[in-house]
C-alpha positions as CSV (number, residue, x, y, z in Angstrom):
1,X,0.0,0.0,0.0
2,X,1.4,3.5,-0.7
3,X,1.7,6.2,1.4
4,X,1.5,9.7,0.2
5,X,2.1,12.3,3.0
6,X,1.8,16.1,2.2
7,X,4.0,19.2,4.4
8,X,4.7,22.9,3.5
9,X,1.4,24.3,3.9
10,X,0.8,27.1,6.0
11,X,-0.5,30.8,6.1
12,X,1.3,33.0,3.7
13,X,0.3,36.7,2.6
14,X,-0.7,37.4,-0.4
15,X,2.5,37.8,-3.0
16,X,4.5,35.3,-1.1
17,X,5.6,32.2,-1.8
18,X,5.2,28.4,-0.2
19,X,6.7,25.0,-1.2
20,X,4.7,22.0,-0.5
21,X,6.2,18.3,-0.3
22,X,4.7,15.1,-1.2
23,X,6.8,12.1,0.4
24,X,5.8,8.3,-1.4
25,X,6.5,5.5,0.8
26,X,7.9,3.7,-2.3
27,X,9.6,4.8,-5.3
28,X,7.8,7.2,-7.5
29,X,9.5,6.2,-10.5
30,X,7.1,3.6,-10.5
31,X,3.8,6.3,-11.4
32,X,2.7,7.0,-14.7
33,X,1.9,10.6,-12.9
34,X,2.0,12.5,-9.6
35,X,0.1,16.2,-9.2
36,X,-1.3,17.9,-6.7
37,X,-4.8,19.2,-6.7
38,X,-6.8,21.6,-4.8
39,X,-10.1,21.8,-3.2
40,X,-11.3,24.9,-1.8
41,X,-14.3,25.2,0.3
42,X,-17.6,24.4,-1.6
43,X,-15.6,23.5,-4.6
44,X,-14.9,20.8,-6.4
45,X,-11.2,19.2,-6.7
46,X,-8.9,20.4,-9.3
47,X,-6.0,19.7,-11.0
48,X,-3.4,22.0,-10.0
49,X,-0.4,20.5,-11.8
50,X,1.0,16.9,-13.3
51,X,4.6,16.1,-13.5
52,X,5.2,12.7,-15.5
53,X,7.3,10.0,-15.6
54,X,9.2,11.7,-18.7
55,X,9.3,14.9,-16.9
56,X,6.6,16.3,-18.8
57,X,4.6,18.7,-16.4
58,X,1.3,20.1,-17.2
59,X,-0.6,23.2,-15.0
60,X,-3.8,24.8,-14.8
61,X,-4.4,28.0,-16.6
62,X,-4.9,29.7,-13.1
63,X,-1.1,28.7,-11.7
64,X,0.4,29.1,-15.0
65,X,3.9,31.4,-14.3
66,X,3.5,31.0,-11.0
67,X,3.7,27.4,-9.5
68,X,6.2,24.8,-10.6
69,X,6.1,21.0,-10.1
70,X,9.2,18.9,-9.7
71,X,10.2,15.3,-8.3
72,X,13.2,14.3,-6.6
73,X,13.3,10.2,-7.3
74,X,16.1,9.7,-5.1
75,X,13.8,11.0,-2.2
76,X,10.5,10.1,-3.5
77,X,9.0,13.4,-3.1
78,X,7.4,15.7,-5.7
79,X,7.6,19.4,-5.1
80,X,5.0,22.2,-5.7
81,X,7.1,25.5,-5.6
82,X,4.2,27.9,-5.1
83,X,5.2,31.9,-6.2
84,X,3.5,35.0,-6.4
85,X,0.3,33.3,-4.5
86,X,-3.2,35.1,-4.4
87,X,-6.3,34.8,-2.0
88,X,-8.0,32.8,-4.5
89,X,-5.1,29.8,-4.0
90,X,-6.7,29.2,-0.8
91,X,-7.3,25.2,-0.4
92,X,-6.1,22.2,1.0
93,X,-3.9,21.1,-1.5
94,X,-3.7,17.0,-1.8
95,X,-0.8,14.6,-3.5
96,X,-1.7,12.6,-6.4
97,X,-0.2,9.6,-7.7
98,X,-1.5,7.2,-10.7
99,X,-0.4,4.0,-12.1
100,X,-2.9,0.8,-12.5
101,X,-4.0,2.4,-9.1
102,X,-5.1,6.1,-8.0
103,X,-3.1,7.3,-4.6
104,X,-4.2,10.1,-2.5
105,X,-2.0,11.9,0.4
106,X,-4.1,13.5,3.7
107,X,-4.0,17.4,2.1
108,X,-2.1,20.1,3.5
109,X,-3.9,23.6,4.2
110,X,-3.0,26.3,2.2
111,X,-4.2,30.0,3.2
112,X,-3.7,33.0,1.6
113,X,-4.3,36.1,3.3
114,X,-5.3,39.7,1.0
């Protein structure tokens, strides 16, 4: 069973910057995919950004510029470097990893304050 656990989330003003972690139990060179999504409150889940096996990343128009995704394999963490950051990035911000299986992490609280 693999274990996804999120850290780095916190309360940041707005224009300031927050890096969240995403630490696998087991290697993550064995996903398809890890991302991280979003859910604010009385919102649906989002896709916030994909990184790939072929280091291929992909990000939501709204993060665009502003958020990058990376993955250390030699630590089995994926990164989410989070710049610039606005009210509306407000969420708790969950760890996403796909291969035959879908894995979720607990979330991590991100708040942004105007």
């Amino acid at each position: 069973q693999v274990q996804l656990v999120e850290s780095g989330g916190g309360l940041v003003q707005a224009g300031g910057s927050l890096r969240l972690s995403c630490a696998a139990s087991g290697s993550i060179s064995s996903f398809n995919s890890m991302g991280w999504y979003r859910q604010a409150p009385g919102k649906q889940r989002e896709l916030v950004a994909t990184i790939f096996s072929g280091n291929n990343r992909n990000y939501a128009d709204s993060v665009k510029g502003r958020f990058t995704i990376s993955r250390d394999n030699a630590k089995n963490t994926v990164f989410l470097q989070m710049n610039s950051l606005k009210p509306e990035d407000t969420a708790v911000y969950y760890c996403n990893a796909r291969s035959r299986y879908a894995y979720w992490g607990q979330g991590t609280q991100v708040t942004v304050s105007s």
